[in-house]
N, C-alpha and C positions, 0 to 999 in steps of 0.2 A: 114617779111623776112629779111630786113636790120638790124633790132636788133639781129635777133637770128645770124647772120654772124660774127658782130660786137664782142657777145659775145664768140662764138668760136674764135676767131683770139683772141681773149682776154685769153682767158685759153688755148689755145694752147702755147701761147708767154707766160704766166707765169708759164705753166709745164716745158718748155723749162728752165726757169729761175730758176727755183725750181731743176729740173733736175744739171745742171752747178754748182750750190751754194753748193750740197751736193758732187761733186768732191773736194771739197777745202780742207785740211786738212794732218793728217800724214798717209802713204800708207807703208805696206810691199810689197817688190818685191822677187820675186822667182824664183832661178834658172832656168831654160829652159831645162838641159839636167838632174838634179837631183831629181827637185821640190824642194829642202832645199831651206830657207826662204832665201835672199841676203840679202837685205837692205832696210833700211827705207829712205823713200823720201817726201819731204813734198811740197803739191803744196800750192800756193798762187794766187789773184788776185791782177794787178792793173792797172786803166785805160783799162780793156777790152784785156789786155792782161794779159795769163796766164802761171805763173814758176814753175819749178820743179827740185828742188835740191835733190842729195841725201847728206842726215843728218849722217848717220853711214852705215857698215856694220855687220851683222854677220857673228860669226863663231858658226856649231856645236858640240857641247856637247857631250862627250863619251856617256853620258844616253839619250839622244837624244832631250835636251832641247838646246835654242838659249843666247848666248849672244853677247854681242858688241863687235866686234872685235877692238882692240886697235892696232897701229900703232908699229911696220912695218906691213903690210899688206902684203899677198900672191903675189908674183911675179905676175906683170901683172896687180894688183886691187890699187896701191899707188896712182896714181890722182884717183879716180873713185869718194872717198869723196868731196863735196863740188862738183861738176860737174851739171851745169845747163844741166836738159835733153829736157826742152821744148824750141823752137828757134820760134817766131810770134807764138804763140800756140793762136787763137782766137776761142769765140763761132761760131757755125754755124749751124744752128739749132738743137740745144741740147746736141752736141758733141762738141768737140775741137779739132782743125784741125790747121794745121801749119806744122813743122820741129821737129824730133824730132832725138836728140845726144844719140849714144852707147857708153858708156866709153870705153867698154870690147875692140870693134873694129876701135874705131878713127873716127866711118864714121858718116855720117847724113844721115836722111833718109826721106821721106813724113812720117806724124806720124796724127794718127788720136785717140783720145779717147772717148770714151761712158762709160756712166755709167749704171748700171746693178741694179736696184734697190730692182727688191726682192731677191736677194745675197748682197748686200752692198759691189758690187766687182766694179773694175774699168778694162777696154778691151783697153788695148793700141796696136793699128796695125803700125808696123813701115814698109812702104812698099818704093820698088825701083822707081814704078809708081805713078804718082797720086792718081790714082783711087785705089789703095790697093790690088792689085791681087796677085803682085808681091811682096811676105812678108811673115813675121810672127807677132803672137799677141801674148802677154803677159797677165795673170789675174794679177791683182795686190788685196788685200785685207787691209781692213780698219785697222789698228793699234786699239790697244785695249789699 
């Protein structure tokens, strides 16, 4: 009985780890009141704490394809580049849990993320509370 424990806590703890490790990488984000794609952001690990820059923006295409928006940028989006949006982002049981920065609105919010594995999507809830009631989530999608 102590073994078979021993091994669950064992493969629980490295799904969890396996889970967190495939968050790492470059993320498209997406408008909220459009859907058009925003920007790419790219997380990172170090020392068990986790960052999240955004790298560029897009703009859309008359034909309805994406590119990089180049600077000046749209009134309202000129800091948005380079903008750390994870603030103590740490694991906690297979999410990441911390503070997380809106560029769009200056403010910080409780910010929680999970990843979605059979979509390859990432659910970031940026809530008023703690607990995430009080909020909205974003999908975010893997960069290709």
């Amino acid at each position: 009985m102590k073994k078979l424990l021993i091994v669950l806590l064992f493969a629980i703890a490295t799904t969890s780890n396996a889970q967190i490790s495939k968050m790492l990488g470059l993320w498209n984000t997406f408008d909220d009141k459009t859907g058009d794609m925003a920007s790419c952001v790219q997380i990172t690990e170090n020392n068990g704490t986790y960052s999240c820059v955004v790298l560029n923006m897009y703009k859309k295409n008359a034909d309805g394809t994406y590119a990089i928006a180049e600077p000046p940028y749209e009134k309202g989006y000129e800091h948005v580049v380079g903008s750390q949006l994870f603030i103590d982002m740490q694991e906690h049981k297979g999410q990441l849990k911390g503070k997380v920065y809106d560029p769009e609105s200056g403010k910080t919010y409780f910010g929680k993320v999970t990843y979605k594995a059979k979509t390859d999507e990432l659910v970031l809830r940026g809530s008023l509370d703690k607990a995430g009631l009080l909020g909205r989530s974003q999908t975010w999608k893997r960069k290709k």
